[in-house]
C-alpha positions in Angstrom: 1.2 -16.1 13.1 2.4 -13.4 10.9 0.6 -9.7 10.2 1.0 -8.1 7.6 0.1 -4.6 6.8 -0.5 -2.5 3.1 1.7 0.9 3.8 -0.1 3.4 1.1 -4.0 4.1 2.2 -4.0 1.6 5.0 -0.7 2.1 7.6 -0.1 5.9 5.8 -3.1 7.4 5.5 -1.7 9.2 1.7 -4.6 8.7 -0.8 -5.1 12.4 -1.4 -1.5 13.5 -1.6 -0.9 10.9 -4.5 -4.3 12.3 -6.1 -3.0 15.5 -5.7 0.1 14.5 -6.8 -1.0 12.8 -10.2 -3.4 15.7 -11.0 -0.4 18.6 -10.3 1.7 16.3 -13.0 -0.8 16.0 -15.5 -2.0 19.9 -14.9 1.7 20.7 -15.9 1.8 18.3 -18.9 -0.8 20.0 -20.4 -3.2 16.6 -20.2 -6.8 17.5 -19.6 -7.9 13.8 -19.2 -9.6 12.5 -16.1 -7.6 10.0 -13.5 -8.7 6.3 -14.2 -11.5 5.6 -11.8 -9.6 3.0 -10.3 -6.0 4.6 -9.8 -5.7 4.7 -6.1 -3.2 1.1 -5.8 -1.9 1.5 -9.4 1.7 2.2 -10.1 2.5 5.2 -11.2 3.9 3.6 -14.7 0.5 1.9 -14.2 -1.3 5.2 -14.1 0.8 6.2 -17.2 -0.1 3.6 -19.3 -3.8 3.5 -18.6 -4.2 7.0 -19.6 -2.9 6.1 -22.6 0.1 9.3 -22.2 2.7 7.8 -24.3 0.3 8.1 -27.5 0.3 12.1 -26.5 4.1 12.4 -26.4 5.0 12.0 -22.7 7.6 9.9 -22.0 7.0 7.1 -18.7 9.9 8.4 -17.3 8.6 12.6 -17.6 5.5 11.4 -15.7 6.7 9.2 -13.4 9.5 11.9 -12.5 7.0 14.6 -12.1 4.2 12.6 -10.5 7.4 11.7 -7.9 8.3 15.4 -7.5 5.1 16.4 -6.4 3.7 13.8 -4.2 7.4 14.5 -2.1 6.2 18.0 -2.1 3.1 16.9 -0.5 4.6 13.5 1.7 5.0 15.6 5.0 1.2 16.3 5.0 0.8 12.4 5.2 -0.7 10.6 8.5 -0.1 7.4 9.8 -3.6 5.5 10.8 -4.0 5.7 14.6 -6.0 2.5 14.6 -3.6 0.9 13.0 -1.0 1.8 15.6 -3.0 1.1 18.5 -3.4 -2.6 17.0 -0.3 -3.0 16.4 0.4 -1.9 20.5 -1.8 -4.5 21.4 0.2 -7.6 19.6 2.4 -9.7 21.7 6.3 -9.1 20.3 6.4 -12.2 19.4 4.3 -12.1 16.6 6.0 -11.4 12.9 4.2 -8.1 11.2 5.4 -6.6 8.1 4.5 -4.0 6.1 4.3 -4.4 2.6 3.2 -2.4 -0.9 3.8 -1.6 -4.6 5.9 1.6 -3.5 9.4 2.3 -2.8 11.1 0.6 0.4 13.1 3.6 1.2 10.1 6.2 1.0 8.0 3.5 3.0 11.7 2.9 5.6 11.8 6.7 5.6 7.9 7.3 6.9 8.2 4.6 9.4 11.7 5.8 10.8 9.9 9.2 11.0 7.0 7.9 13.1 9.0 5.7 15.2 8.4 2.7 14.1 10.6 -0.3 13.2 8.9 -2.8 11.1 10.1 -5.1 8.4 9.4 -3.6 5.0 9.1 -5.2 1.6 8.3 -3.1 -1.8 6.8 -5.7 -4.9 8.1 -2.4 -6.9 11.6 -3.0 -5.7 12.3 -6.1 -7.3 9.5 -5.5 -10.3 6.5 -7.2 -8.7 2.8 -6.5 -8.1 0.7 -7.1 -5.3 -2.0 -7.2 -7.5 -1.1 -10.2 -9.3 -2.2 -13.4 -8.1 1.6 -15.3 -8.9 3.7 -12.3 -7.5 1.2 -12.0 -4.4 1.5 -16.0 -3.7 5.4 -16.0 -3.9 5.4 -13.1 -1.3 3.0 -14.9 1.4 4.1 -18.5 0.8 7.5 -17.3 1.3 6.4 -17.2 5.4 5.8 -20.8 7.1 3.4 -19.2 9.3 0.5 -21.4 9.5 -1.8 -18.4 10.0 -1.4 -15.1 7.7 -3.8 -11.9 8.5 -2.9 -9.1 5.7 -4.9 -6.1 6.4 -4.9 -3.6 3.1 -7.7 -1.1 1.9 -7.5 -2.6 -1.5 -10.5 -5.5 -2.5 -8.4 -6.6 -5.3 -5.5 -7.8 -2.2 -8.5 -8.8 0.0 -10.2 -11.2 -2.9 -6.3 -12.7 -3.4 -6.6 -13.0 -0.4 -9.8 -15.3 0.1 -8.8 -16.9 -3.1 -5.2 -18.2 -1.4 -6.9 -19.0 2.0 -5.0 -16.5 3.8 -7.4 -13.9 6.6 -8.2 -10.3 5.1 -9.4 -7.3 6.5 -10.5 -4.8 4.4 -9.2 -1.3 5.8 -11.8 1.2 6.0 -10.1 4.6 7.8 -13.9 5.7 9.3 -14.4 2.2 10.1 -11.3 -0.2 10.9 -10.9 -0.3 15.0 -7.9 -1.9 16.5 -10.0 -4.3 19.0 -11.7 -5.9 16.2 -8.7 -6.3 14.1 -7.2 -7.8 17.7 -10.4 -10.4 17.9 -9.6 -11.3 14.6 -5.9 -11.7 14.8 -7.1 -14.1 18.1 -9.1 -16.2 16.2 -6.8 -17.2 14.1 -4.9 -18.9 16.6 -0.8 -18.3 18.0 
């Protein structure tokens, strides 16, 4: 059995730092242009390219740069999901869980060694992968022999993969994912 848990919005509880941080960056770029309705999961290139910024003059690296600046300004305001933890305390250690994401492994190394918490890490951004696509996401989780994979991430794009690749998905909620049901879950799927 192997865990595996999404680090931005699920683990981290960040979504309004990186809002704040995209809207600081675009405030400062002069772009009066509203965040794509579906941003929160996007790379920051991502981001870039969906508003449509290099056609206004702005290079990918200016935004991503800035964008980075100012969500590190913000990053100590970040909380790590209680429930989370408390599932995670209620796993036997034997059982595999890793975190994974589309950011960086050394900001997401960095949080977790600041919490206290040593978990594997692996970043799709680090070696120019997306969770979000279907080939990238099923090299990732077929890499583990496990027989039984739970991935628990806030994002229904990861949760569909998921139930298209026969794999278990919870969809984290913050107001609504508790660590015992996540537990029955992870129990039902067998050792």
């Amino acid at each position: 059995m192997s865990i595996y848990i999404d680090f931005d919005g699920t683990l981290c509880l960040n979504k309004l730092q990186h809002y704040q941080a995209f809207k600081e960056a675009l405030l400062q770029l002069k772009v009066d242009k509203p965040m794509p309705v579906d941003w929160f999961g996007l790379t920051t290139h991502q981001v870039y390219e969906s508003m449509g910024l290099r056609f206004m003059g702005i290079t990918s690296d200016e935004f991503i740069n800035l964008k980075r600046k100012e969500y590190k300004a913000r990053e100590q305001d970040c909380l790590i999901s209680i429930e989370i933890v408390r599932f995670l305390k209620l796993l036997p250690s034997t059982v595999k869980v890793e975190v994974f994401s589309n950011g960086t492994g050394k900001r997401i190394k960095a949080f977790l060694d600041n919490e206290g918490l040593d978990l594997k890490v692996f970043s799709f951004a680090d070696i120019g992968l997306s969770k979000y696509n279907k080939e990238h996401f099923l090299r990732y989780f077929n890499d583990d022999i496990s027989s039984h994979k739970l991935i628990i991430d806030d994002s229904d794009t990861v949760i569909d993969l998921c139930n298209l690749c026969g794999f278990k998905g919870i969809k984290f909620d913050p107001e609504k994912f508790k660590a015992e049901e996540a537990y029955e879950i992870y129990s039902s799927l067998g050792r």
